[in-house]
PDB file with one MODEL, atoms N, CA, C and O in Angstrom:
MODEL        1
ATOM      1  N   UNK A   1     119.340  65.493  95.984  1.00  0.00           N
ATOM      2  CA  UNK A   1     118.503  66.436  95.296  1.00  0.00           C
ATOM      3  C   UNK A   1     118.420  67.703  96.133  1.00  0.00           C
ATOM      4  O   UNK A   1     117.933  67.626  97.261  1.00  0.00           O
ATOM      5  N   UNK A   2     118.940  69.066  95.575  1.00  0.00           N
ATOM      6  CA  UNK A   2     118.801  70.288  96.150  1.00  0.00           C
ATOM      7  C   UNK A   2     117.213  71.286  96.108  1.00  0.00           C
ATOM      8  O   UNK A   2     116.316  70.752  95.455  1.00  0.00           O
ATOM      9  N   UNK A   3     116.977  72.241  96.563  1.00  0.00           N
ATOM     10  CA  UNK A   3     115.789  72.618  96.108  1.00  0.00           C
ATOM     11  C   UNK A   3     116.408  74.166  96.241  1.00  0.00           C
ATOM     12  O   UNK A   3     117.185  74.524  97.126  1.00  0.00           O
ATOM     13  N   UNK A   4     115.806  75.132  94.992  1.00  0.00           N
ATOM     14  CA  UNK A   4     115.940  76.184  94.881  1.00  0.00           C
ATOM     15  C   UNK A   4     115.325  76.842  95.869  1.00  0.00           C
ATOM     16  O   UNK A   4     114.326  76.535  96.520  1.00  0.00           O
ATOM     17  N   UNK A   5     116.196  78.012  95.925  1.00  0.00           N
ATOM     18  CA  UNK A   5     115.450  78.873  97.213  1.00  0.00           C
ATOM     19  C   UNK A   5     114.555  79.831  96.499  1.00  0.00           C
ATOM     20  O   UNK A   5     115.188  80.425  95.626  1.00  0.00           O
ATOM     21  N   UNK A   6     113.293  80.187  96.569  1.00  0.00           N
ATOM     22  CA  UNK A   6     112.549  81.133  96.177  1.00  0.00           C
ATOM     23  C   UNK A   6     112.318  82.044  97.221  1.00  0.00           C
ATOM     24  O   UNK A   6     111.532  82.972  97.032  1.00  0.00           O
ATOM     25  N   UNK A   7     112.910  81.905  98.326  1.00  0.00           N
ATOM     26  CA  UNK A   7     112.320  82.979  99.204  1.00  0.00           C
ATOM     27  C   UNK A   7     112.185  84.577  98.853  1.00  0.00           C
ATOM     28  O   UNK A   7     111.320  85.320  99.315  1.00  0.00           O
ATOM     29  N   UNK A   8     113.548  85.061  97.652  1.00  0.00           N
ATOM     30  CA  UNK A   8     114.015  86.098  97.078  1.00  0.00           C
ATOM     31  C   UNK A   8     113.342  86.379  95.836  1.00  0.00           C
ATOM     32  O   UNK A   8     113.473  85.621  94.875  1.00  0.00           O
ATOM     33  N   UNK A   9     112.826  87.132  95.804  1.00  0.00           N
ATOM     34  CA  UNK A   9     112.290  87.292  94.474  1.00  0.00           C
ATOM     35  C   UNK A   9     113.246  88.483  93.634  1.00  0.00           C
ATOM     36  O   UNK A   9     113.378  89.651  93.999  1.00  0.00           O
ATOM     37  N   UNK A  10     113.838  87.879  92.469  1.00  0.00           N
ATOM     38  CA  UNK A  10     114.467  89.029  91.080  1.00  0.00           C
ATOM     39  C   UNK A  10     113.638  90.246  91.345  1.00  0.00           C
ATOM     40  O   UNK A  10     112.485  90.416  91.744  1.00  0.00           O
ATOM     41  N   UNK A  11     114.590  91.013  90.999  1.00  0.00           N
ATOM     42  CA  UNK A  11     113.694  92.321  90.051  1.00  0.00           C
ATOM     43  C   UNK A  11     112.970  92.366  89.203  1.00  0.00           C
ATOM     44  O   UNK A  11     111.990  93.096  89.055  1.00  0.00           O
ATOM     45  N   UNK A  12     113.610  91.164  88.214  1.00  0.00           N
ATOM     46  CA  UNK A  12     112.410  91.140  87.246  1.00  0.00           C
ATOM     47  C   UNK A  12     111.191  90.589  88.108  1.00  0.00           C
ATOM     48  O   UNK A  12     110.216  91.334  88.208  1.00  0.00           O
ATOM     49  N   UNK A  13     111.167  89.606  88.610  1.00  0.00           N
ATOM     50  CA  UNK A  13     110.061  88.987  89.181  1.00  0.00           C
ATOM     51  C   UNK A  13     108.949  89.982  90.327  1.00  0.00           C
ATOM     52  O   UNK A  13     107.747  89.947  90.589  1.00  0.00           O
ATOM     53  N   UNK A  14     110.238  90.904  90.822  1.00  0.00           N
ATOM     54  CA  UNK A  14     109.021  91.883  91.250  1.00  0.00           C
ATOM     55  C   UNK A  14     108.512  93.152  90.501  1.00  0.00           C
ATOM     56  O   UNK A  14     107.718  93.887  91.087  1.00  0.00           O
ATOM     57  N   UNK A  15     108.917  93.443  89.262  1.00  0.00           N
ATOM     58  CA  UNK A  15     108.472  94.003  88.185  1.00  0.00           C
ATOM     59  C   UNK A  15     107.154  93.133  87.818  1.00  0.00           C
ATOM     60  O   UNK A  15     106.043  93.538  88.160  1.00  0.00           O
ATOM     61  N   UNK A  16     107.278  92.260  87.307  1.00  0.00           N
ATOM     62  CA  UNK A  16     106.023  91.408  87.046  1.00  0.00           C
ATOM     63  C   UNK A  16     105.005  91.056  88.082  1.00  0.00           C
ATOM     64  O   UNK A  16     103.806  90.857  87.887  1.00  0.00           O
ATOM     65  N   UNK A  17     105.336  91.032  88.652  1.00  0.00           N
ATOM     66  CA  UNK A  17     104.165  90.695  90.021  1.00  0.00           C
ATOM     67  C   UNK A  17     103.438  92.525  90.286  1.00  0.00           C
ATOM     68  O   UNK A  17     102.304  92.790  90.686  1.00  0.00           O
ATOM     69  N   UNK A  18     104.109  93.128  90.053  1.00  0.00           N
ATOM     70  CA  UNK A  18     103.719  95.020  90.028  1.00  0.00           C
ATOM     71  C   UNK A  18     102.966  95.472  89.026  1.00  0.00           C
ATOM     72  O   UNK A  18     102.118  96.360  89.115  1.00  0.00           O
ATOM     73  N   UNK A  19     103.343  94.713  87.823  1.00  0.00           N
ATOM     74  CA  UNK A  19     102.188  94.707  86.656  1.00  0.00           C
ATOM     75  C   UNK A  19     101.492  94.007  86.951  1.00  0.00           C
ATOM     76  O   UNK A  19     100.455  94.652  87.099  1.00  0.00           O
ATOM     77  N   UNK A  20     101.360  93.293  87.108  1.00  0.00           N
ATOM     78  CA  UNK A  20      99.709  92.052  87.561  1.00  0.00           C
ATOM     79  C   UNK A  20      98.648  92.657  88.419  1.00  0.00           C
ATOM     80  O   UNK A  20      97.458  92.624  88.108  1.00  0.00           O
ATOM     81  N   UNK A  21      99.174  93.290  89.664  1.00  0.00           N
ATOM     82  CA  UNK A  21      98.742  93.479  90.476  1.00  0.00           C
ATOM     83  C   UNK A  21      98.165  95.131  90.488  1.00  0.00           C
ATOM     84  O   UNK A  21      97.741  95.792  91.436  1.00  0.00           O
ATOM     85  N   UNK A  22      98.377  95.592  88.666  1.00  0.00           N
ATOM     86  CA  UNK A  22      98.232  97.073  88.556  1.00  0.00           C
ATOM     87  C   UNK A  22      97.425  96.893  87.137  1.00  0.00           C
ATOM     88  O   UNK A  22      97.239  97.777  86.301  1.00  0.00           O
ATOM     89  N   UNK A  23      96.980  95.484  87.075  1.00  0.00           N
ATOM     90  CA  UNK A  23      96.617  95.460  85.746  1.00  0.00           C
ATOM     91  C   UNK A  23      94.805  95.910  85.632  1.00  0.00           C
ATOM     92  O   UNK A  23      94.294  96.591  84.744  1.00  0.00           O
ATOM     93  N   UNK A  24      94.120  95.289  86.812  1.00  0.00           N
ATOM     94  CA  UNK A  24      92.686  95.634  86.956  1.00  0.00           C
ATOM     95  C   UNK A  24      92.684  97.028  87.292  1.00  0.00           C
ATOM     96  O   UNK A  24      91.567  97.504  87.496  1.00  0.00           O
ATOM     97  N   UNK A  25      93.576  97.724  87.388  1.00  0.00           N
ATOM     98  CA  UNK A  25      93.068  99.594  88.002  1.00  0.00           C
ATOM     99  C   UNK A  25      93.283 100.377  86.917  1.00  0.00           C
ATOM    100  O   UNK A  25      94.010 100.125  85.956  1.00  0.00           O
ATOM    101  N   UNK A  26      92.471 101.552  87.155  1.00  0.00           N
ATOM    102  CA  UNK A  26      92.473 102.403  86.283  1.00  0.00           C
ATOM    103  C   UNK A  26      93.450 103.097  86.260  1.00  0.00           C
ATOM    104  O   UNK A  26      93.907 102.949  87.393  1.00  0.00           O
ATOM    105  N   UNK A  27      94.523 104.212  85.383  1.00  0.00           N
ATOM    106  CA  UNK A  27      95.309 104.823  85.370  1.00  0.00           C
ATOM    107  C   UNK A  27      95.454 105.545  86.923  1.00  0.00           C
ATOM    108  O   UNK A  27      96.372 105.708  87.727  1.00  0.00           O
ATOM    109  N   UNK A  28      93.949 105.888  86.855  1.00  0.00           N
ATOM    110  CA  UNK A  28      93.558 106.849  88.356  1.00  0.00           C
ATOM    111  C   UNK A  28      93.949 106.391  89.671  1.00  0.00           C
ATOM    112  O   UNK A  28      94.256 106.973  90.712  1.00  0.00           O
ATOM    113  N   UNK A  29      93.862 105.334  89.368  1.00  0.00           N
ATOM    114  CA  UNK A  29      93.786 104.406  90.940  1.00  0.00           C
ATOM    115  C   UNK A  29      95.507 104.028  90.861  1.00  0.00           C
ATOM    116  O   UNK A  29      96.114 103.995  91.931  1.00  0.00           O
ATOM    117  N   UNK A  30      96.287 103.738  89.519  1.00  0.00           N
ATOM    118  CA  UNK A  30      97.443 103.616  89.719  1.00  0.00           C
ATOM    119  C   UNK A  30      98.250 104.798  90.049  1.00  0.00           C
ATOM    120  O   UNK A  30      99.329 104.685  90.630  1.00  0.00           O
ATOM    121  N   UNK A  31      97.647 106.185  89.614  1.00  0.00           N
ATOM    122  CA  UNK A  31      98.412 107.406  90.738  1.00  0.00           C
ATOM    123  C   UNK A  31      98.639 107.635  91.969  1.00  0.00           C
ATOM    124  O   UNK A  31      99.460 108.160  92.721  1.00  0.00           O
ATOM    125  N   UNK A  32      97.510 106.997  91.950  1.00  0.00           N
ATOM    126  CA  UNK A  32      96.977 107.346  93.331  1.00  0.00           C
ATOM    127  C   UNK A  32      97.483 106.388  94.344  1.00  0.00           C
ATOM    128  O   UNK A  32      98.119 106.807  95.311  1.00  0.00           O
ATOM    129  N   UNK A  33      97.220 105.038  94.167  1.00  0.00           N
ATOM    130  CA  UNK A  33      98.545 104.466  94.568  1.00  0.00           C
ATOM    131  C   UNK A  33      99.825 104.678  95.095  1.00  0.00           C
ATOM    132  O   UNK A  33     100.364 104.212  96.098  1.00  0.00           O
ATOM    133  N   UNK A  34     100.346 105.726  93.956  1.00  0.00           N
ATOM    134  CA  UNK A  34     101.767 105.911  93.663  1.00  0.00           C
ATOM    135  C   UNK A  34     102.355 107.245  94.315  1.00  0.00           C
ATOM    136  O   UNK A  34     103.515 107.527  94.618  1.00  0.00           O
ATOM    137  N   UNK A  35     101.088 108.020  94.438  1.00  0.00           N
ATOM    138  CA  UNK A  35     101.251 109.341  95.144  1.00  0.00           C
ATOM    139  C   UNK A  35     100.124 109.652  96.686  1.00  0.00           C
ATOM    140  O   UNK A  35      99.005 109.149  96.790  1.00  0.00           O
ATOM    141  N   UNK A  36     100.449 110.121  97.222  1.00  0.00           N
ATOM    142  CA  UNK A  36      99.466 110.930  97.915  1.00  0.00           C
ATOM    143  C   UNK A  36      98.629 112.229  97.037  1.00  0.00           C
ATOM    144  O   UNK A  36      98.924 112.717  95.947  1.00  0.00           O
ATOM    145  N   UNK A  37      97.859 112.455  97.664  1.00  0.00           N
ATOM    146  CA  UNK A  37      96.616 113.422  97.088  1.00  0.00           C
ATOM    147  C   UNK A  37      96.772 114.631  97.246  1.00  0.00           C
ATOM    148  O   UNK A  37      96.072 115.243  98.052  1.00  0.00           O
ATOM    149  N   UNK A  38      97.837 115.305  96.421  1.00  0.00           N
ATOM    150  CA  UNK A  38      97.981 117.287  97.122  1.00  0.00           C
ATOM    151  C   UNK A  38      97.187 118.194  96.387  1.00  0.00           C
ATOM    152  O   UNK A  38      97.304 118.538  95.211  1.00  0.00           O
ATOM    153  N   UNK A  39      96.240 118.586  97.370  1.00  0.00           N
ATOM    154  CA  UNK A  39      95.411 119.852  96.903  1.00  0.00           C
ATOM    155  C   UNK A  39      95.458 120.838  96.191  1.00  0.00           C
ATOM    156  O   UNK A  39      94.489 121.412  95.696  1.00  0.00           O
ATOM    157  N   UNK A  40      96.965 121.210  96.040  1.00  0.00           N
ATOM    158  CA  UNK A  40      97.459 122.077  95.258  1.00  0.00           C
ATOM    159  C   UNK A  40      98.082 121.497  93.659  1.00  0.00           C
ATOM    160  O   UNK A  40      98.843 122.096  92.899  1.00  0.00           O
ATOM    161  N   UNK A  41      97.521 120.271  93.507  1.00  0.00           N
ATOM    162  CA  UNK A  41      98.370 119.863  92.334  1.00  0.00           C
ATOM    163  C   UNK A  41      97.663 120.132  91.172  1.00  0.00           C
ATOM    164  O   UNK A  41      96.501 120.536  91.225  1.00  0.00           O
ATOM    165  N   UNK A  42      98.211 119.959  90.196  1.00  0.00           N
ATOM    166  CA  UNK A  42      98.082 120.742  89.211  1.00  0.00           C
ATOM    167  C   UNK A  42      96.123 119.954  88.458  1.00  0.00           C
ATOM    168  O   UNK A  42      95.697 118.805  88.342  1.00  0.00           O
ATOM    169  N   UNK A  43      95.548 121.270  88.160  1.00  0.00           N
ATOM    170  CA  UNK A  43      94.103 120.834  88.133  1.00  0.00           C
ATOM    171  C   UNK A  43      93.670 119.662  86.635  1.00  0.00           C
ATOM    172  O   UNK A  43      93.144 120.556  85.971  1.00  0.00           O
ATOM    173  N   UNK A  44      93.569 118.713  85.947  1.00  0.00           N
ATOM    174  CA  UNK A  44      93.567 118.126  85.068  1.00  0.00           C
ATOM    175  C   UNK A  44      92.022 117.489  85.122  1.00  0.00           C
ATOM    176  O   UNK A  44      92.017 116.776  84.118  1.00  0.00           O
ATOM    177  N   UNK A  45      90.926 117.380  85.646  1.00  0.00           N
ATOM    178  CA  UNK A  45      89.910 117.354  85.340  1.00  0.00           C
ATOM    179  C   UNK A  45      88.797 118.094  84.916  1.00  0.00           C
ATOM    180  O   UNK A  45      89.159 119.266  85.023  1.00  0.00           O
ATOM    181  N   UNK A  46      87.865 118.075  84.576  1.00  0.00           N
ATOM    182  CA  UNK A  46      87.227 119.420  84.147  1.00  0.00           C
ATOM    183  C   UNK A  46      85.363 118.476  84.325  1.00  0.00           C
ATOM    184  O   UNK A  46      84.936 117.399  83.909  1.00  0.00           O
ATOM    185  N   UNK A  47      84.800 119.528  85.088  1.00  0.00           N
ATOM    186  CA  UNK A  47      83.626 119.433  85.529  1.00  0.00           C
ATOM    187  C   UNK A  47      82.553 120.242  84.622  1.00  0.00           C
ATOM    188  O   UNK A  47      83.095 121.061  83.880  1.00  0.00           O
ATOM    189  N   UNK A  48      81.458 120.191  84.553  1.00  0.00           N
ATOM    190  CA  UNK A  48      80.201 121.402  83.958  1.00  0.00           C
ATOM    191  C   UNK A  48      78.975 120.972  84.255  1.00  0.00           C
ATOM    192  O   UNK A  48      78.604 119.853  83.900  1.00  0.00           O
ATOM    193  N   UNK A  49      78.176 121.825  84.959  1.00  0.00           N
ATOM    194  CA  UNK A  49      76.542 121.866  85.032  1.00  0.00           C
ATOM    195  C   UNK A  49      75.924 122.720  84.518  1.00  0.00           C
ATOM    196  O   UNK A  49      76.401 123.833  84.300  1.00  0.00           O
ATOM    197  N   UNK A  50      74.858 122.413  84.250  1.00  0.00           N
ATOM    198  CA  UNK A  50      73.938 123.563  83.543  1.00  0.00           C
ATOM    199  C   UNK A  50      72.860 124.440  84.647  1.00  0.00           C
ATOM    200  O   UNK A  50      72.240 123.887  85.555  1.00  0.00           O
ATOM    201  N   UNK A  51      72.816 125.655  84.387  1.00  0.00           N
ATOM    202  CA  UNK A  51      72.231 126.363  85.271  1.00  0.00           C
ATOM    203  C   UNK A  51      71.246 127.189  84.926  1.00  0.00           C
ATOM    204  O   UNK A  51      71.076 127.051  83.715  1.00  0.00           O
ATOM    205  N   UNK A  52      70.508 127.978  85.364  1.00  0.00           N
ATOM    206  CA  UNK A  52      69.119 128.206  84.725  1.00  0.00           C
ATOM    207  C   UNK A  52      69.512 130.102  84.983  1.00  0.00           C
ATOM    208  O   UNK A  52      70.178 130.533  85.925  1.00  0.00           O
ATOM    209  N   UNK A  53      68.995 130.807  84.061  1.00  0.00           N
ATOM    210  CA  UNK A  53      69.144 132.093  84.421  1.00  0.00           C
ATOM    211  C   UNK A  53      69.729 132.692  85.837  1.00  0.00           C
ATOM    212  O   UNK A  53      70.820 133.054  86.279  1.00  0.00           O
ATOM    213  N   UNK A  54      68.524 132.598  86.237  1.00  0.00           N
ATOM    214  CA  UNK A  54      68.573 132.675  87.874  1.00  0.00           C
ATOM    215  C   UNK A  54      69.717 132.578  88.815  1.00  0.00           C
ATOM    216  O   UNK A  54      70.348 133.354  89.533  1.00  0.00           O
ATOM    217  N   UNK A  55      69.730 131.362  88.533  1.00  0.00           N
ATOM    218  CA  UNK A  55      71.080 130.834  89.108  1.00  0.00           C
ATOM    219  C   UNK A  55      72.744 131.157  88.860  1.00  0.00           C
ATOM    220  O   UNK A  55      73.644 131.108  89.699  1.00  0.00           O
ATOM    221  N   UNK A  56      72.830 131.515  87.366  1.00  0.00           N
ATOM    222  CA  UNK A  56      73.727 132.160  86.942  1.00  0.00           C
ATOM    223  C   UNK A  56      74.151 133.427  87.598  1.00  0.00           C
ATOM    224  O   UNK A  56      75.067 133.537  88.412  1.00  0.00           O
ATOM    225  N   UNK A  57      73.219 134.563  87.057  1.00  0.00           N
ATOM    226  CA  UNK A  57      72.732 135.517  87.956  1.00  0.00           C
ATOM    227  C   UNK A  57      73.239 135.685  89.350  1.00  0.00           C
ATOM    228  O   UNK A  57      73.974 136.596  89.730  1.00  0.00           O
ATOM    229  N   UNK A  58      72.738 134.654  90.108  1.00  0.00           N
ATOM    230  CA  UNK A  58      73.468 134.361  91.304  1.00  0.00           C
ATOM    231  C   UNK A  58      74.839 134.441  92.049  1.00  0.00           C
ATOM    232  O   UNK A  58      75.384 134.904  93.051  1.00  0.00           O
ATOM    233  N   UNK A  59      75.090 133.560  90.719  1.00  0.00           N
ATOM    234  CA  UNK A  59      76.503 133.277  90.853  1.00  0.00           C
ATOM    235  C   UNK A  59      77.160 134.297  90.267  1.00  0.00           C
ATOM    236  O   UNK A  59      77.907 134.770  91.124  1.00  0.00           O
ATOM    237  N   UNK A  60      77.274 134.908  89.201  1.00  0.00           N
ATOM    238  CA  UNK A  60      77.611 136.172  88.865  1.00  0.00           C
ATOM    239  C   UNK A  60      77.845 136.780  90.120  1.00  0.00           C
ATOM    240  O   UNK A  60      78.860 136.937  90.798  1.00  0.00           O
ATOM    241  N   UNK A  61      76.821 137.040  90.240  1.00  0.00           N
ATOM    242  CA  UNK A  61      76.878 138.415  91.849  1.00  0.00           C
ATOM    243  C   UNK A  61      77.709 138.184  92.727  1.00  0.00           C
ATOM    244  O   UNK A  61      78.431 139.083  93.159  1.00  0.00           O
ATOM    245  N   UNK A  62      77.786 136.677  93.255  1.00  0.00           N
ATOM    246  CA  UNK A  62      78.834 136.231  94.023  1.00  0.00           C
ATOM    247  C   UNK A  62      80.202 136.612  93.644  1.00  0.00           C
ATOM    248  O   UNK A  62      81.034 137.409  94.079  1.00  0.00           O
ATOM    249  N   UNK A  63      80.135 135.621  92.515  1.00  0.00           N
ATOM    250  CA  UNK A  63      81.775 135.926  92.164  1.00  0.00           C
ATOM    251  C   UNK A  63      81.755 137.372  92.153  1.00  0.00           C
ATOM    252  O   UNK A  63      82.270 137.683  93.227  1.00  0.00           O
ATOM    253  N   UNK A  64      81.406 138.548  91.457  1.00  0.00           N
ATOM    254  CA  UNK A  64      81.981 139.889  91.521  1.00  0.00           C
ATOM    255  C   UNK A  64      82.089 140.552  93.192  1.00  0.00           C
ATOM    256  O   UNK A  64      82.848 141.459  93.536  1.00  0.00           O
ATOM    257  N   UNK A  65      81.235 139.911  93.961  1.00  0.00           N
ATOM    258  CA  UNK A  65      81.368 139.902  95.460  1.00  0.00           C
ATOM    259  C   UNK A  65      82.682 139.776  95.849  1.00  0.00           C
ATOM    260  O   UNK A  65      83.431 140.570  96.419  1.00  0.00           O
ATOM    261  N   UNK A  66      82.885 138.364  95.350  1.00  0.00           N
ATOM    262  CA  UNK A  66      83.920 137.893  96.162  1.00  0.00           C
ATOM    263  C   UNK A  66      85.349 138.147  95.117  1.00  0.00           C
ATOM    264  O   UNK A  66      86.384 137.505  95.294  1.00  0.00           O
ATOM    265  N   UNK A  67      85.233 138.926  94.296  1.00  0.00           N
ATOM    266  CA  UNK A  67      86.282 139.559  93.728  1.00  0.00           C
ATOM    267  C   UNK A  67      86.789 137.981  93.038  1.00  0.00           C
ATOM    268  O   UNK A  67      87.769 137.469  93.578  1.00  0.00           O
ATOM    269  N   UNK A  68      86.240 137.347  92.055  1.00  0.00           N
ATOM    270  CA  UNK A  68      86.957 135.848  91.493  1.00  0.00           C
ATOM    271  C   UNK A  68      86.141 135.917  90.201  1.00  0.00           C
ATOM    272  O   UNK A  68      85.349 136.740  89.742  1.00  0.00           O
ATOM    273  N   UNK A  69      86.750 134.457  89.683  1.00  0.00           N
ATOM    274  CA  UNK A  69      85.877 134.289  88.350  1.00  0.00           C
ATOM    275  C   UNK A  69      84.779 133.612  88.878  1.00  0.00           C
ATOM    276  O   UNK A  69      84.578 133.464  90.083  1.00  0.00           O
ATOM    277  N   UNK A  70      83.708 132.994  87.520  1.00  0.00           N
ATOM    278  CA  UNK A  70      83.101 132.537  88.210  1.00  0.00           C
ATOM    279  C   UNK A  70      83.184 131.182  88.264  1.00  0.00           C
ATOM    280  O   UNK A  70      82.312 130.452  88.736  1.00  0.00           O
ATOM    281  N   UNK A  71      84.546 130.716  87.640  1.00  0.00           N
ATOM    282  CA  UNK A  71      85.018 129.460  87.989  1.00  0.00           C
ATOM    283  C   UNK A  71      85.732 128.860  89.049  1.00  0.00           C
ATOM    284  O   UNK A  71      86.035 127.700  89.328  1.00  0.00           O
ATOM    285  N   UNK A  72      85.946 130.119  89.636  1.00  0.00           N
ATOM    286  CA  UNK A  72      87.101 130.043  91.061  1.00  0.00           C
ATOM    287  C   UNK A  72      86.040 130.118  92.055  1.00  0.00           C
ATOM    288  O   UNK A  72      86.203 129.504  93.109  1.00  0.00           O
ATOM    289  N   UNK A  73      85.025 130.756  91.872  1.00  0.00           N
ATOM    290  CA  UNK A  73      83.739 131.034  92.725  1.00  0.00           C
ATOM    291  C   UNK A  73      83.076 130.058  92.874  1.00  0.00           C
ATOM    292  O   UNK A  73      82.580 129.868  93.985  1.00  0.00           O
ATOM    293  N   UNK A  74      82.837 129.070  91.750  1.00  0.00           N
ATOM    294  CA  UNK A  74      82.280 128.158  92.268  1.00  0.00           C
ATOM    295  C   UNK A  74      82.900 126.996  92.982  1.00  0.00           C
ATOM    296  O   UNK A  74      82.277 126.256  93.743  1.00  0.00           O
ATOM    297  N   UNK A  75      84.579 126.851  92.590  1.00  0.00           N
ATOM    298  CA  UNK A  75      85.391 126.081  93.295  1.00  0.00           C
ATOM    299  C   UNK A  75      85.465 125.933  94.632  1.00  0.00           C
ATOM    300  O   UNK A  75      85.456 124.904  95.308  1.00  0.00           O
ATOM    301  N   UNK A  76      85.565 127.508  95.063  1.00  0.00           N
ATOM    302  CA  UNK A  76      85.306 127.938  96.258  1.00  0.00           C
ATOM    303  C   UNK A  76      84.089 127.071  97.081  1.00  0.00           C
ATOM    304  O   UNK A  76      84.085 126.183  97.933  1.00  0.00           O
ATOM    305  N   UNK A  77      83.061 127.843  96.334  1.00  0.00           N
ATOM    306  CA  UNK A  77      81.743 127.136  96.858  1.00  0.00           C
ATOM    307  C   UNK A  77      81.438 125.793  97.024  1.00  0.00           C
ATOM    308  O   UNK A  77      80.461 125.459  97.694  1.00  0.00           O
ATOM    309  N   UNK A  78      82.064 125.100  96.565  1.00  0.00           N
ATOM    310  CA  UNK A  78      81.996 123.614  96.368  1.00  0.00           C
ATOM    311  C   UNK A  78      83.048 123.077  97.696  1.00  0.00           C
ATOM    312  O   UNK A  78      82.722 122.244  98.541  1.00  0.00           O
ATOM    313  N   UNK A  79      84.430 123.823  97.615  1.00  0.00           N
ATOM    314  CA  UNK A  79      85.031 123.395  98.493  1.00  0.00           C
ATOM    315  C   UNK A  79      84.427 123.635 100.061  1.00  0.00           C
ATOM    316  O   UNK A  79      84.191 122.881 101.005  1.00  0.00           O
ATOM    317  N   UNK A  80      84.329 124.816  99.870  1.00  0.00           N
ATOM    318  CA  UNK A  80      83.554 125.451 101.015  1.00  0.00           C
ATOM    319  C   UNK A  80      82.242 124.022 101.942  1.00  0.00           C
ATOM    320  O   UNK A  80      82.247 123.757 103.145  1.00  0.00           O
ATOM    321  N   UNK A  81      81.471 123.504 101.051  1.00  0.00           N
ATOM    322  CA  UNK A  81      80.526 122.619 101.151  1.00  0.00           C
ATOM    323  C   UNK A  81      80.483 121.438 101.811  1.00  0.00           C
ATOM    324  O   UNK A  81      79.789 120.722 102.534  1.00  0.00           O
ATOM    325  N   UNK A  82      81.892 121.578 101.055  1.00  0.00           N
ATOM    326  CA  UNK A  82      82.963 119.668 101.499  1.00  0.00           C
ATOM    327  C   UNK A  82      82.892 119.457 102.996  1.00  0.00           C
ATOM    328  O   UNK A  82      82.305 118.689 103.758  1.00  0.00           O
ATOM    329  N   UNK A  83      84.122 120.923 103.132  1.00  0.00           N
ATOM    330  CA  UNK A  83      84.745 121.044 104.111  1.00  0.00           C
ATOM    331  C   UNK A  83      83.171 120.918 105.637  1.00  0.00           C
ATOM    332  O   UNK A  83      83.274 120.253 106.668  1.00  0.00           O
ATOM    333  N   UNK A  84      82.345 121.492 105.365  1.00  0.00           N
ATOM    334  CA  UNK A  84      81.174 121.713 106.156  1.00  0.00           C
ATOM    335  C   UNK A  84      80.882 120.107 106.406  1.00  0.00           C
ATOM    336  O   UNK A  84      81.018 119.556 107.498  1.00  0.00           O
ATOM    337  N   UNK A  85      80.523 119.566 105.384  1.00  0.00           N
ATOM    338  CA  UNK A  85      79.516 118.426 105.071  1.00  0.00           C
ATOM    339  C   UNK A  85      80.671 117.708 106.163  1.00  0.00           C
ATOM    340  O   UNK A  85      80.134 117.591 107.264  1.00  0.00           O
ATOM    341  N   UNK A  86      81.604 117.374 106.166  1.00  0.00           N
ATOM    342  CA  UNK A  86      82.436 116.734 106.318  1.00  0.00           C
ATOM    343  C   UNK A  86      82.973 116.913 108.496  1.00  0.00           C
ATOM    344  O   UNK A  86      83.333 116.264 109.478  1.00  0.00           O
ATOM    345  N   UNK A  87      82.656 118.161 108.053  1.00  0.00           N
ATOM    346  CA  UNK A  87      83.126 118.647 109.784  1.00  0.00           C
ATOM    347  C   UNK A  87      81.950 117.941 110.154  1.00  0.00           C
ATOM    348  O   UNK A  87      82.432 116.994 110.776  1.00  0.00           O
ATOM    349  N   UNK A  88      80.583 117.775 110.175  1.00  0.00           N
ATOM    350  CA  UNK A  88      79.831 117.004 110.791  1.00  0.00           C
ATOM    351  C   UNK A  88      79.078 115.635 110.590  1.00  0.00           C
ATOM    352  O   UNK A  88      78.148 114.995 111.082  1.00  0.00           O
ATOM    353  N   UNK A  89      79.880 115.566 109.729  1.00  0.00           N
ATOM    354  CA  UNK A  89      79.907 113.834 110.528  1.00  0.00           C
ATOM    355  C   UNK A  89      81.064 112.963 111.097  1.00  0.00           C
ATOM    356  O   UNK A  89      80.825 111.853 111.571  1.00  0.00           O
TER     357      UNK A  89
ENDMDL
END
């Protein structure tokens, strides 16, 4: 009596074991996976808060400050935040 060697797994077999193992994640988590994370890639989410006069206002002034929209202005600002929050700890 011989015994098959399984040490090798098919292609197909590692196709299937790649779906299994990609089946609980979200699309998101399977990119991400699949890629590294570049800052510059192309933007596909979309964010919105609500802001009160004032605050608008604010931001207005900024952005025409800082010569941007005020969607790039707040990108800015947000990134800007990260980067801070992040240097200290």
């Amino acid at each position: 009596m011989s015994f098959k060697d399984r040490s090798k797994k098919s292609l197909d077999e590692k196709k299937i074991d790649d779906f299994i193992n990609k089946a609980d994640k979200t699309d998101v988590e399977v990119k991400s996976d699949n890629e590294a994370l570049d800052p510059k890639a192309a933007r596909k989410r979309q964010l919105g808060i609500k802001v009160n006069p004032y605050e608008y206002q604010k931001l207005e002034a900024l952005a025409e400050q800082l010569d941007r929209s005020i969607a790039s202005t707040m990108r800015y600002a947000i990134n800007k935040a990260i980067r801070e929050e992040l240097k200290d700890m």
